[in-house]
mmCIF file as gemmi writes it, N, C-alpha and C atoms, coordinates in Angstrom:
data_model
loop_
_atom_site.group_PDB
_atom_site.id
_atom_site.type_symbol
_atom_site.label_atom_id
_atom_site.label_alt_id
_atom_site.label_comp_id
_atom_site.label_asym_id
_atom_site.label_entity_id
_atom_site.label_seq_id
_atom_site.pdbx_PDB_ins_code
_atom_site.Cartn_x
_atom_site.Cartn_y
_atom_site.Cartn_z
_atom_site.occupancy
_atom_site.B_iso_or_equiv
_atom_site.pdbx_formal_charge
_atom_site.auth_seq_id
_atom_site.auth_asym_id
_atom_site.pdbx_PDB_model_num
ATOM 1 N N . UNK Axp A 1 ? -8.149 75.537 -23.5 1 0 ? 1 A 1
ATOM 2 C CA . UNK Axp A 1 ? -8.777 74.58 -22.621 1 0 ? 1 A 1
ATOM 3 C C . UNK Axp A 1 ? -10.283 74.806 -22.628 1 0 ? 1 A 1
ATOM 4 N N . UNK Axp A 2 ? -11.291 73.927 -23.191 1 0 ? 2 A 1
ATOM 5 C CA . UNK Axp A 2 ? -12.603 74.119 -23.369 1 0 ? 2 A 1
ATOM 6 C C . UNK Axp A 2 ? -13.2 73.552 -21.75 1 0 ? 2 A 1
ATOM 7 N N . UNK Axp A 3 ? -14.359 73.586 -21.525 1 0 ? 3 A 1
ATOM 8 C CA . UNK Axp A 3 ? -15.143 73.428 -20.563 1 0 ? 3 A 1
ATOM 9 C C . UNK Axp A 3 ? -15.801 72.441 -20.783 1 0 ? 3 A 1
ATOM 10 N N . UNK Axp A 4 ? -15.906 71.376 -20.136 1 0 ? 4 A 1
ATOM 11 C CA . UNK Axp A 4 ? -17.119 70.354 -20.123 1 0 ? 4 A 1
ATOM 12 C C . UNK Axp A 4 ? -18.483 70.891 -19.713 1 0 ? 4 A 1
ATOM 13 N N . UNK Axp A 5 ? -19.765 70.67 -20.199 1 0 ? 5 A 1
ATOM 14 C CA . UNK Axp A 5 ? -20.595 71.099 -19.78 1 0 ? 5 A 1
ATOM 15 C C . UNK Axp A 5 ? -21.46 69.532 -19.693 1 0 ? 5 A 1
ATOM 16 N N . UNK Axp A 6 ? -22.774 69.583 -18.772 1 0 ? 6 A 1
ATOM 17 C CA . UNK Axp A 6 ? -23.277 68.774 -18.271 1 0 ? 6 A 1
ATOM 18 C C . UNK Axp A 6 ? -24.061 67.612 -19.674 1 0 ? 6 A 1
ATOM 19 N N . UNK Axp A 7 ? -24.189 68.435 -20.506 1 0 ? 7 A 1
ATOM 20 C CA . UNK Axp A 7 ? -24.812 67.994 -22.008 1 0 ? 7 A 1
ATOM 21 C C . UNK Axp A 7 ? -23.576 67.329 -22.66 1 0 ? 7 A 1
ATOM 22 N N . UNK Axp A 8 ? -22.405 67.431 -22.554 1 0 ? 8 A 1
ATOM 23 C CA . UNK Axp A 8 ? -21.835 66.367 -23.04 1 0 ? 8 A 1
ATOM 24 C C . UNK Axp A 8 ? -21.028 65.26 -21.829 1 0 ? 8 A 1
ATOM 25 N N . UNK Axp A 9 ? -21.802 65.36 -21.382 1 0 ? 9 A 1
ATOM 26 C CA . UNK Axp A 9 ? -21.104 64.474 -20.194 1 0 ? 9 A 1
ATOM 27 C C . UNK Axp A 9 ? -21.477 62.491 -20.445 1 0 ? 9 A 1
ATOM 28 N N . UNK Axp A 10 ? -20.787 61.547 -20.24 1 0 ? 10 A 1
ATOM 29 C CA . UNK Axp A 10 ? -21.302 59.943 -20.388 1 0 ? 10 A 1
ATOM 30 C C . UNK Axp A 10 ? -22.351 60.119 -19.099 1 0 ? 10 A 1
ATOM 31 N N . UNK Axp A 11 ? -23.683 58.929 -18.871 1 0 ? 11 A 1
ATOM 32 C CA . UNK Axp A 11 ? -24.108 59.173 -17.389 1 0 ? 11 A 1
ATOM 33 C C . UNK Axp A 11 ? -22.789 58.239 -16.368 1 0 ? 11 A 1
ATOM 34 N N . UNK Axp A 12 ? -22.013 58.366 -16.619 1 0 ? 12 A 1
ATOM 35 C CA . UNK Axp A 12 ? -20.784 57.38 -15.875 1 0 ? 12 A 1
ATOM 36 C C . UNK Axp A 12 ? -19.765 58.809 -15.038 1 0 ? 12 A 1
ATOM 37 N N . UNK Axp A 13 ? -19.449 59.616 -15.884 1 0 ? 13 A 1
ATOM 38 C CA . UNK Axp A 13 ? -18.805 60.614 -16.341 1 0 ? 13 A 1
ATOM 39 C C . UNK Axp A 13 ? -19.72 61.716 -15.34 1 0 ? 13 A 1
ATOM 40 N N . UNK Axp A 14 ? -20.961 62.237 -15.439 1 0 ? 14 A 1
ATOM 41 C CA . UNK Axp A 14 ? -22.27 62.869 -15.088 1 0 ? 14 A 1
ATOM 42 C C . UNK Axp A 14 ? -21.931 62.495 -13.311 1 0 ? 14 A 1
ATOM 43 N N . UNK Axp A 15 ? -21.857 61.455 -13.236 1 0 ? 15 A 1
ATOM 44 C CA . UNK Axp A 15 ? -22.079 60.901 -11.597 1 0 ? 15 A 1
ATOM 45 C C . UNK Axp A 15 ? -20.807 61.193 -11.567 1 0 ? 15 A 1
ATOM 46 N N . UNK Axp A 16 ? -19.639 61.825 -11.515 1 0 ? 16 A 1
ATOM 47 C CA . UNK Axp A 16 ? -18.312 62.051 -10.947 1 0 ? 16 A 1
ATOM 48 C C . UNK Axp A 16 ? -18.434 63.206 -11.023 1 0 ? 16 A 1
ATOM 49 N N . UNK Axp A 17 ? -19.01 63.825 -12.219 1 0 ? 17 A 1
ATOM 50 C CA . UNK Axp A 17 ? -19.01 65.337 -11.554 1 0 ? 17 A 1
ATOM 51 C C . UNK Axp A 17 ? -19.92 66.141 -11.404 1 0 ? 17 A 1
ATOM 52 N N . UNK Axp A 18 ? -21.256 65.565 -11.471 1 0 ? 18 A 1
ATOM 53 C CA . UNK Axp A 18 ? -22.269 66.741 -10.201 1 0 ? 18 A 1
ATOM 54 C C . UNK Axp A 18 ? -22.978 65.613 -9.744 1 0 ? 18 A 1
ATOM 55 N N . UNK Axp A 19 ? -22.859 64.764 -8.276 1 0 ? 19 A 1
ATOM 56 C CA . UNK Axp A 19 ? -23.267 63.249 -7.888 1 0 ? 19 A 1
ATOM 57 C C . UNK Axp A 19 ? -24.966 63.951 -7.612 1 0 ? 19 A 1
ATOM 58 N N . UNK Axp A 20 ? -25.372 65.242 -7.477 1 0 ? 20 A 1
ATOM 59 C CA . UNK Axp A 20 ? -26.777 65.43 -6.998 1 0 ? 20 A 1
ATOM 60 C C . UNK Axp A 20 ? -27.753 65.677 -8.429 1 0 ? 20 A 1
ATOM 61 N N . UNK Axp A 21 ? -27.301 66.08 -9.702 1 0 ? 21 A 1
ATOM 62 C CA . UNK Axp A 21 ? -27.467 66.345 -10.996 1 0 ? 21 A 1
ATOM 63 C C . UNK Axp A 21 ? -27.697 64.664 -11.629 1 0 ? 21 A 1
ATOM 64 N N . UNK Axp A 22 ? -27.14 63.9 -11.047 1 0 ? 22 A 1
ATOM 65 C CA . UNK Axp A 22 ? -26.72 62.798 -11.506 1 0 ? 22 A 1
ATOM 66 C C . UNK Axp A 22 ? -28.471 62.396 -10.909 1 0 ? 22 A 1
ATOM 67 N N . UNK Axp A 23 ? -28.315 62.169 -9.2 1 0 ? 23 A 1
ATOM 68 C CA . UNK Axp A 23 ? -29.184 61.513 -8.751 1 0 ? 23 A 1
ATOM 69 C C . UNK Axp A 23 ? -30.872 62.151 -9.227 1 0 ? 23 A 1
ATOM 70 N N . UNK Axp A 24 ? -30.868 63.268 -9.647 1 0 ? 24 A 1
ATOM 71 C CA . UNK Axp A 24 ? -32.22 64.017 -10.248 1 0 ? 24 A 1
ATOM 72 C C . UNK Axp A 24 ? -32.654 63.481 -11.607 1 0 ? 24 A 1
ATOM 73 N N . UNK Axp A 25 ? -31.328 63.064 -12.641 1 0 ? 25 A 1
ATOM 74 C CA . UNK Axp A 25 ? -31.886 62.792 -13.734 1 0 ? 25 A 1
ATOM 75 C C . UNK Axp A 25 ? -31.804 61.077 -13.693 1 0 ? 25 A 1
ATOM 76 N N . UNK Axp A 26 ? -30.947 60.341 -12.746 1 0 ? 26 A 1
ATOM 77 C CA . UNK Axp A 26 ? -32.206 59.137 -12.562 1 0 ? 26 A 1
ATOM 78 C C . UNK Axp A 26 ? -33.237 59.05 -12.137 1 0 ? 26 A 1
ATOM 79 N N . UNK Axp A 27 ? -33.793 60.004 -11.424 1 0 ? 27 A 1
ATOM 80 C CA . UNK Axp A 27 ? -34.679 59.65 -11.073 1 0 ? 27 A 1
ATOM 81 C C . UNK Axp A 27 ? -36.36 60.081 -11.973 1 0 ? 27 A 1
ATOM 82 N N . UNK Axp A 28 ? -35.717 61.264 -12.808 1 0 ? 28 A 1
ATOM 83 C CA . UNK Axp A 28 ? -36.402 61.574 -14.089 1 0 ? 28 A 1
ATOM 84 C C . UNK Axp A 28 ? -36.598 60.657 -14.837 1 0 ? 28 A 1
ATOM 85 N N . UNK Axp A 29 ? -35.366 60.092 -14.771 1 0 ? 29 A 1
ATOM 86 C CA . UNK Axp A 29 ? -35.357 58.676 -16.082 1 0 ? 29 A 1
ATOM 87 C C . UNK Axp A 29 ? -36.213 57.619 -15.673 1 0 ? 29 A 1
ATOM 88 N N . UNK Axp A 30 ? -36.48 57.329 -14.604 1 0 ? 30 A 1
ATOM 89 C CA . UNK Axp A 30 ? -37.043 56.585 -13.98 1 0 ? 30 A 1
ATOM 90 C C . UNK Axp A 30 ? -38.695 56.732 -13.797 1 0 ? 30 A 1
ATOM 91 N N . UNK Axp A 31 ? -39.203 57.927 -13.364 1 0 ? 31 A 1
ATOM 92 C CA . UNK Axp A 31 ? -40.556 58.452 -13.145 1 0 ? 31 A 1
ATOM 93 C C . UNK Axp A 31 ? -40.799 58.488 -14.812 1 0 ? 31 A 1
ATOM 94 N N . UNK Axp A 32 ? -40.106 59.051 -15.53 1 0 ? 32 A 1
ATOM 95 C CA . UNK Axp A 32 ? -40.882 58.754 -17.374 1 0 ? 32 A 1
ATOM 96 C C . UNK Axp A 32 ? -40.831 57.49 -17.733 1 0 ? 32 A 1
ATOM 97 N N . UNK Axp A 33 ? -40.266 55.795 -17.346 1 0 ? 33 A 1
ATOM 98 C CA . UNK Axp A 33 ? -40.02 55.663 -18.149 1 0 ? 33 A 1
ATOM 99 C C . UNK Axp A 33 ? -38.962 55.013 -19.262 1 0 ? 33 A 1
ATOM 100 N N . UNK Axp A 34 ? -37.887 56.116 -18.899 1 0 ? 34 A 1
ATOM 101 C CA . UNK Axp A 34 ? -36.852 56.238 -19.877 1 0 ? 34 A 1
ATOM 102 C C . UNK Axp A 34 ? -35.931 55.046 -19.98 1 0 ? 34 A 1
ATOM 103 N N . UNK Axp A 35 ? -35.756 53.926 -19.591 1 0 ? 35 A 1
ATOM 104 C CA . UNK Axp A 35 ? -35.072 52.71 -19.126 1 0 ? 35 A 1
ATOM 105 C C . UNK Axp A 35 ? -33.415 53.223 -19.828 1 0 ? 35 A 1
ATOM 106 N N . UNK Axp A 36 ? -33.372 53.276 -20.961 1 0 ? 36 A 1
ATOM 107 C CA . UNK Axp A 36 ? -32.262 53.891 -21.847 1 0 ? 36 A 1
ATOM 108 C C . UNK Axp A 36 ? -31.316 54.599 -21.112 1 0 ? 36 A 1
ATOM 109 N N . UNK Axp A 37 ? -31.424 55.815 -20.187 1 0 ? 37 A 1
ATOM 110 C CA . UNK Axp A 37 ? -31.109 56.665 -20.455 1 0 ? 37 A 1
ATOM 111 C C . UNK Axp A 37 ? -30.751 56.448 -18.843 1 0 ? 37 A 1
ATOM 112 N N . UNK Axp A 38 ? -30.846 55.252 -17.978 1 0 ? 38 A 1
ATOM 113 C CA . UNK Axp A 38 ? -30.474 55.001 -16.529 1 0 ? 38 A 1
ATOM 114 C C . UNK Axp A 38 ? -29.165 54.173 -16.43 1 0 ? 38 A 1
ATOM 115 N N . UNK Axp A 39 ? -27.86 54.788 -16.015 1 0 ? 39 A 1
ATOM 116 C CA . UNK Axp A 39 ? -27.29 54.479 -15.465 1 0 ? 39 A 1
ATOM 117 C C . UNK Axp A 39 ? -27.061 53.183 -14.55 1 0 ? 39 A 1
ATOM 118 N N . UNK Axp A 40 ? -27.512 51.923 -15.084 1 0 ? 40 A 1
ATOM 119 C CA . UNK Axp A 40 ? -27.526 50.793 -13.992 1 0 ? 40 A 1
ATOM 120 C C . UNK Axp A 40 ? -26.784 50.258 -13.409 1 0 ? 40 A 1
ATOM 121 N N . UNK Axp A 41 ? -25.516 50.208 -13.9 1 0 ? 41 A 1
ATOM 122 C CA . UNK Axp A 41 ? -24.556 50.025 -12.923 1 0 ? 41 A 1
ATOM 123 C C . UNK Axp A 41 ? -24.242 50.794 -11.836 1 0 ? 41 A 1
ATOM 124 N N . UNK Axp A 42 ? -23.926 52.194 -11.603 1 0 ? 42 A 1
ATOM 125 C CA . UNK Axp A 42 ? -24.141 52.955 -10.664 1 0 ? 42 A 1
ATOM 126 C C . UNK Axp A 42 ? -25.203 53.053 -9.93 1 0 ? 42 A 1
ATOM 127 N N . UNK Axp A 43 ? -26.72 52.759 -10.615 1 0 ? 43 A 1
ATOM 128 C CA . UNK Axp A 43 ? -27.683 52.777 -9.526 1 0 ? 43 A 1
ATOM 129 C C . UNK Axp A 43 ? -27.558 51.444 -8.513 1 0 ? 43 A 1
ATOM 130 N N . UNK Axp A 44 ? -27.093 50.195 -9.235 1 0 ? 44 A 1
ATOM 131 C CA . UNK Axp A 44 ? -27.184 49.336 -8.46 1 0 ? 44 A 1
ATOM 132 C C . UNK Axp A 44 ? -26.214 49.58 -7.172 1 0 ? 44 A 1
ATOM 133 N N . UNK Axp A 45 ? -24.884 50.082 -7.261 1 0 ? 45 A 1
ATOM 134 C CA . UNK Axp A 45 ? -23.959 49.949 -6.52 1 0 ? 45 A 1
ATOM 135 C C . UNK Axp A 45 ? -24.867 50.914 -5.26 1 0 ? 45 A 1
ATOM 136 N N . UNK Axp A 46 ? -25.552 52.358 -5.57 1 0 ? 46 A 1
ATOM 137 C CA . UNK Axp A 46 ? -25.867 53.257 -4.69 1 0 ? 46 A 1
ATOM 138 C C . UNK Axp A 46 ? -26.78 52.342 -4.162 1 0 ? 46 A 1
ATOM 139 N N . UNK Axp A 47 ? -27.361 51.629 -4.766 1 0 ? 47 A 1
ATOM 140 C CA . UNK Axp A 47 ? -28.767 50.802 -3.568 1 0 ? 47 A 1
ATOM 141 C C . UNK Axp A 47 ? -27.972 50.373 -2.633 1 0 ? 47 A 1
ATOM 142 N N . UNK Axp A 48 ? -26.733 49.47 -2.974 1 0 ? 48 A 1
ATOM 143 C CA . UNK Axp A 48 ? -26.143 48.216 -2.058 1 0 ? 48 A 1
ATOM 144 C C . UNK Axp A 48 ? -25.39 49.004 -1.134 1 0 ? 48 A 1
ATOM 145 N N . UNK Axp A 49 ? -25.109 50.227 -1.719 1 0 ? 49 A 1
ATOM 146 C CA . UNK Axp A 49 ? -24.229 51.25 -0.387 1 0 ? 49 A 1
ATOM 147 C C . UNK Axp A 49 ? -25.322 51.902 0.578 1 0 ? 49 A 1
ATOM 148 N N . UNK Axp A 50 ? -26.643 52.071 0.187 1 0 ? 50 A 1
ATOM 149 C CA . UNK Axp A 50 ? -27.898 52.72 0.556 1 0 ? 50 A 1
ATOM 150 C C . UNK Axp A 50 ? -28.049 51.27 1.795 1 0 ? 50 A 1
ATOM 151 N N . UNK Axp A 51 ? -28.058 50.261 1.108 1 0 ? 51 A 1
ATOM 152 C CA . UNK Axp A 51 ? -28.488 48.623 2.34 1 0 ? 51 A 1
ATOM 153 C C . UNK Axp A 51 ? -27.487 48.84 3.08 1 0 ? 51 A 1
ATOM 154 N N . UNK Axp A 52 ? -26.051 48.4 3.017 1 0 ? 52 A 1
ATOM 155 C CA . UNK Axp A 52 ? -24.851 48.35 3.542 1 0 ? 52 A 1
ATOM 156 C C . UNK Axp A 52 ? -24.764 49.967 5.024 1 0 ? 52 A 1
ATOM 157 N N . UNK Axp A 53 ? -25.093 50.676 4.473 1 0 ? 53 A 1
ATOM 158 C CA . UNK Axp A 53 ? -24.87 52.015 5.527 1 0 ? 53 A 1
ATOM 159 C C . UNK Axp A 53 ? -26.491 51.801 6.512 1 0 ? 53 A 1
ATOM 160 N N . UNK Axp A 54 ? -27.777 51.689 5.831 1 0 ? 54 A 1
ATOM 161 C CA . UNK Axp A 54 ? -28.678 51.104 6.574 1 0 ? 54 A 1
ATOM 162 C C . UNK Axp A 54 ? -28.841 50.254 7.423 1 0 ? 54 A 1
ATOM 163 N N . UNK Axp A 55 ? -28.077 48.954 7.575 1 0 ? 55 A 1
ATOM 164 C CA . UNK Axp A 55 ? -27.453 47.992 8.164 1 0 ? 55 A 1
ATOM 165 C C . UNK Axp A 55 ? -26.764 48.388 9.134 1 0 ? 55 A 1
ATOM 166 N N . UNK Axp A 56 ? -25.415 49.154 9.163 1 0 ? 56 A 1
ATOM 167 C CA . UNK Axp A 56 ? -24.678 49.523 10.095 1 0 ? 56 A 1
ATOM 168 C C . UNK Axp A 56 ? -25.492 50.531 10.945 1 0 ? 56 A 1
ATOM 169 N N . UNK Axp A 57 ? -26.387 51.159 10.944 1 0 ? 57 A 1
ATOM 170 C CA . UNK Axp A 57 ? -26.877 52.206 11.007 1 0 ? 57 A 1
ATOM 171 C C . UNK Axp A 57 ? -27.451 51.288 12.666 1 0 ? 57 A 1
ATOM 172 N N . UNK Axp A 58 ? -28.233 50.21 11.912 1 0 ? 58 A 1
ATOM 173 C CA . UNK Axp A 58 ? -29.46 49.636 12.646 1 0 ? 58 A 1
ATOM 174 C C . UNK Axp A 58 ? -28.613 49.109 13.793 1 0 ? 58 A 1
ATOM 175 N N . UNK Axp A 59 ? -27.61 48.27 13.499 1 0 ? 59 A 1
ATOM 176 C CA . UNK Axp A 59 ? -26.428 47.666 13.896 1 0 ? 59 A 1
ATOM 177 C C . UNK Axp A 59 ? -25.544 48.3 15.386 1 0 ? 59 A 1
ATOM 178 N N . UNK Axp A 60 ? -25.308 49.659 14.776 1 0 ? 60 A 1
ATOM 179 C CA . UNK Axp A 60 ? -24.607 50.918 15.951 1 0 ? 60 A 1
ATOM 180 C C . UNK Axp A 60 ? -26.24 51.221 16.981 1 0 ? 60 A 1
ATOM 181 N N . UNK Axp A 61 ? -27.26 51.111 16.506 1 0 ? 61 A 1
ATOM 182 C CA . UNK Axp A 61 ? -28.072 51.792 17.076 1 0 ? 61 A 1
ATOM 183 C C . UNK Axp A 61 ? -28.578 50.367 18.342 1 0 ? 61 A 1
ATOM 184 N N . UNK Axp A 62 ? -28.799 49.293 18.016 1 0 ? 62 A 1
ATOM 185 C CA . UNK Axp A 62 ? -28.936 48.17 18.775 1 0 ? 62 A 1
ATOM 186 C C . UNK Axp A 62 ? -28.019 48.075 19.492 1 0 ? 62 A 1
ATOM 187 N N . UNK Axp A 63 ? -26.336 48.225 19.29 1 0 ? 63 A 1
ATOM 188 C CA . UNK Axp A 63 ? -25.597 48.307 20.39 1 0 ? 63 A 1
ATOM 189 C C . UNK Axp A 63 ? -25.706 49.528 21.2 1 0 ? 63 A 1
ATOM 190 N N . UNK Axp A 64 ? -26.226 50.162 20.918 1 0 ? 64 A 1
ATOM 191 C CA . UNK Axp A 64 ? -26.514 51.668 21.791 1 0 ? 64 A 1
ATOM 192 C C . UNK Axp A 64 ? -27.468 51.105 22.787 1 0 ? 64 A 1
ATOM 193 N N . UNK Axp A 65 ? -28.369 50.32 22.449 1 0 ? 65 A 1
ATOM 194 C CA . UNK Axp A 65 ? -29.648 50.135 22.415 1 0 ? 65 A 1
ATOM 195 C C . UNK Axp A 65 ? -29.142 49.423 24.399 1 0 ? 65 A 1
ATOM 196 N N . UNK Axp A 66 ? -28.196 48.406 23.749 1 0 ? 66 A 1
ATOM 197 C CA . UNK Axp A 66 ? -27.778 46.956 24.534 1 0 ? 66 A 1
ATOM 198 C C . UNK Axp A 66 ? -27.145 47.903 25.904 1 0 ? 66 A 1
ATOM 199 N N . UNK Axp A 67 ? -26.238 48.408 25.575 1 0 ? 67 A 1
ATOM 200 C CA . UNK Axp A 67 ? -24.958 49.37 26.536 1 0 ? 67 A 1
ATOM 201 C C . UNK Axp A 67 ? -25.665 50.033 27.46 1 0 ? 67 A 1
ATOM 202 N N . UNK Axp A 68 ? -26.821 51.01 27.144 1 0 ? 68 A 1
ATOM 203 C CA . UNK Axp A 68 ? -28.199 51.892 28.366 1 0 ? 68 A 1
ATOM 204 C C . UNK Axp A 68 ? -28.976 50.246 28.944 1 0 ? 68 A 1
ATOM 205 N N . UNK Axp A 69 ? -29.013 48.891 28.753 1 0 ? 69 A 1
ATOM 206 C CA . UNK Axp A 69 ? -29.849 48.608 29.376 1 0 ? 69 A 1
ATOM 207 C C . UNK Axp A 69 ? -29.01 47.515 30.397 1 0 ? 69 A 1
ATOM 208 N N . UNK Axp A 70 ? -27.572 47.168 29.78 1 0 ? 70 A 1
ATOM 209 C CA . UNK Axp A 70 ? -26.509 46.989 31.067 1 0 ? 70 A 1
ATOM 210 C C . UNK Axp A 70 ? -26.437 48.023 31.876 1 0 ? 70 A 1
ATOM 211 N N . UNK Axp A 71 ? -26.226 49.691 31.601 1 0 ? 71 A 1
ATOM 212 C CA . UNK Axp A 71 ? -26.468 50.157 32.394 1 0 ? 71 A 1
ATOM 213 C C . UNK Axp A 71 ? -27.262 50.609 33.519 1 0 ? 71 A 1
ATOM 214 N N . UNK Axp A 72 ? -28.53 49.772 33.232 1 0 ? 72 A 1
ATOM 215 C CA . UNK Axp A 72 ? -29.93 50.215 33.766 1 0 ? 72 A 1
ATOM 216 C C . UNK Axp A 72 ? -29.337 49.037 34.501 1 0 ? 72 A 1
ATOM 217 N N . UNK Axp A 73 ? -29.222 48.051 34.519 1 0 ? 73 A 1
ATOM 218 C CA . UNK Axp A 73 ? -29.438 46.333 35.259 1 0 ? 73 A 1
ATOM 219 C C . UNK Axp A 73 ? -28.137 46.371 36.148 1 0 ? 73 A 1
ATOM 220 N N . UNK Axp A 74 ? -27.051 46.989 35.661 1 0 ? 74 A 1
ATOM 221 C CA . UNK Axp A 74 ? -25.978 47.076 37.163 1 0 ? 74 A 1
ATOM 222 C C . UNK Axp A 74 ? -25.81 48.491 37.664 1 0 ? 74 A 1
ATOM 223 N N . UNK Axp A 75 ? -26.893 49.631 38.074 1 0 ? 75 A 1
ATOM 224 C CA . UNK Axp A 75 ? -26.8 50.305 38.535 1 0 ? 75 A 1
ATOM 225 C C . UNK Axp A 75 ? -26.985 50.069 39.802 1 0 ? 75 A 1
């Protein structure tokens, strides 16, 4: 049973098994440059999960927001 090592990995393959190794060498690929060598399907999906969790984020925090100021108005 041989070992995979990170040098023969697909970048498809790379993002399943070290996701922080993954996110360093897009972003290498990216600061040189390298257009080739970026993963675009996966980057796109991480943006839309990056919007999507940002969204809910804003979303939970406005109803937080709403709930303290019913509480302020029927105390």
């Amino acid at each position: 049973m041989s070992k995979t090592t990170s040098a023969e990995l697909e970048p498809t393959d790379f993002y399943d098994w070290d996701y922080y190794a993954w996110i360093h060498k897009q972003r290498r690929a990216f600061q040189d440059h390298r257009l080739e060598e970026i993963d675009w399907v996966k980057v796109a999906e991480e943006i839309e999960d990056l919007g999507k969790s940002q969204k809910h984020s804003v979303e939970s925090q406005m109803a937080r927001i709403a709930v303290h100021f019913l509480k302020l108005a029927y105390r």
